[in-house]
C-alpha angles and dihedrals in degrees: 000000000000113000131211115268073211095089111002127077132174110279119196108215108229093026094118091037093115114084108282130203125260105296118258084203139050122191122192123196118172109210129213124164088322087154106192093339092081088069097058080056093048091046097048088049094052080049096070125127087217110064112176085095133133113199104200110195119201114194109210091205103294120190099197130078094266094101090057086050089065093044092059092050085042091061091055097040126041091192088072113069121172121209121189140209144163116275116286096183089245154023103271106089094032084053087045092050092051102047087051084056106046122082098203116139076216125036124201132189130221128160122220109259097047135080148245122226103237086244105039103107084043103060090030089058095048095052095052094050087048090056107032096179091062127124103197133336124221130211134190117246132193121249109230133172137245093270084056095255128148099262083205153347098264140071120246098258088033091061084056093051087235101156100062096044089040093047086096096051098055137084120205112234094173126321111325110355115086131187108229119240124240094257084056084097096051088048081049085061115036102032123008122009087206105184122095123189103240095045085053130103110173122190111247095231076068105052092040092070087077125069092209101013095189107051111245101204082067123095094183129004093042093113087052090049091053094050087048089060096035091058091044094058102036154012122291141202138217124201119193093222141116103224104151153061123224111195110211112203150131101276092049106124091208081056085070098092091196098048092043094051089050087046090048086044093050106046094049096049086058084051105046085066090058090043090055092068104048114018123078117256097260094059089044092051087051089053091052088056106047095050081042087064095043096046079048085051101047089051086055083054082056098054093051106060088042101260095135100166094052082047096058096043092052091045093051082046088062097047093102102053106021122070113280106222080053098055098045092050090057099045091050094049088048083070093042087060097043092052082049089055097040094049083048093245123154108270124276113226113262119244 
């Protein structure tokens, strides 16, 4: 397959095989079952511009032949080192461990299965050294599919139309990099959540408040429950910049509608009792309702595969912040379509 000369760029094995300093940069990438996909992530790392890195790989107790991938690159590349456990069900604790294990003043995150633009730890560097105060700094990416084509036109944050709903929240610092304001948390909450984990570098200072800094007893929305603490508690950058690439495919975990609705329910529950302390009551009521629809939403996941009773409690579990006669007329209907399944009738459409 042909790959970008986006992202990849010729690397020499053995090229980094002499001893090299402390690394500037640390990049974590927590591995599961990526098959062959884990060495275009390997390769767009070592093709970085920006070469003081360390890429720590914590294998989360894959069965398939990826870890022996990164052993192989390992062998070639001291700057690559592979550390293995048994499986935890997510990335926290493989993102935790590796964090523990790295020695960058900056981490970085990358899956497996995504990429690196060739200049991101440059630029990201750069930014950081340019703002010293500052807690973490934040990039767009691009969205791209399994055969390594673009999946759209558009970046991540610029299908969302960010940038004009962010422009108030942003202070300039030179062309293209802006320092958030301090109203960027309360826009986190309310509109757009913005960060995404691959586009991130975090200072290490930042990270090491936290005894675990991803939350382990999440499965998924543990990397948007960290950046909501982080930019509560410091000052963020945002570079205008591309600098990823998001792979979408079937094995994505954030492809799963239902578990990225709980993830997106649970994180900003956790969030809605910090906001509560510092944000004013019509943010927090905003925050009610939008984890209101998606709790209503993800009831609506539930009908449809036929699991009435979890329908019905996640609709009830919406009532307060969700529109009543909506509500109702769900709940009602999810009986409807129980009585259909169980009579044996063709299904009536969900709604």
């Amino acid at each position: 397959m042909r790959r970008s000369p986006l992202w990849r760029r010729p690397y020499i094995p053995g090229q980094s095989s002499h001893v090299t300093p402390p690394p500037v940069v640390s990049v974590v990438m927590p591995l599961y079952n990526e098959g062959s996909l884990v060495d275009d992530a390997l390769a767009s790392v070592q093709a970085q511009s920006f070469q003081a890195w360390e890429l720590v790989v914590v294998d989360d107790g894959s069965t398939d032949g990826s870890p022996a991938t990164v052993a192989g690159a390992s062998r070639h590349d001291p700057r690559i080192r592979l550390l293995r456990q048994e499986n935890s069900g997510g990335p926290a604790r493989p993102r935790n461990r590796g964090i523990e294990e790295s020695r960058g003043k900056y981490v970085c995150f990358l899956d497996a299965d995504d990429l690196f633009h060739p200049d991101k730890l440059q630029e990201l560097v750069s930014a950081m050294e340019k703002v010293p105060d500052a807690h973490l700094v934040f990039s767009d990416m691009r969205v791209f599919t399994s055969d390594q084509r673009p999946a759209d036109g558009y970046s991540y944050l610029g299908r969302a139309e960010w940038h004009d709903q962010a422009r108030p929240h942003l202070a300039p610092v030179e062309e293209g990099l802006h320092r958030c304001r301090d109203g960027f948390y309360r826009f986190m909450s309310t509109t757009i959540t913005s960060i995404s984990t691959q586009t991130v570098m975090v200072r290490r200072d930042a990270l090491a408040r936290f005894d675990a800094p991803f939350d382990e007893s999440l499965v998924i929305g543990e990397d948007i429950d960290l950046w909501f603490r982080l930019v509560l508690h410091g000052p963020v950058l945002f570079l205008d910049r591309c600098l990823g690439y998001y792979r979408r495919h079937d094995g994505n975990i954030t492809g799963d509608a239902e578990k990225a609705l709980i993830g997106f329910i649970q994180a900003h529950s956790r969030n809605l009792a910090r906001a509560r302390e510092v944000l004013d009551p019509a943010a927090v009521e905003t925050i009610r309702r939008r984890i209101g629809e998606s709790t209503f939403i993800l009831g609506y996941h539930h009908l449809r595969h036929g699991r009435f009773a979890e329908a019905r409690r996640h609709y009830l579990a919406s009532l307060p912040d969700v529109d009543r006669r909506k509500v109702v007329a769900a709940y009602l209907k999810s009986w409807v379509h129980q009585g259909i399944h169980v009579l044996g009738l063709p299904p009536a459409r969900a709604g």
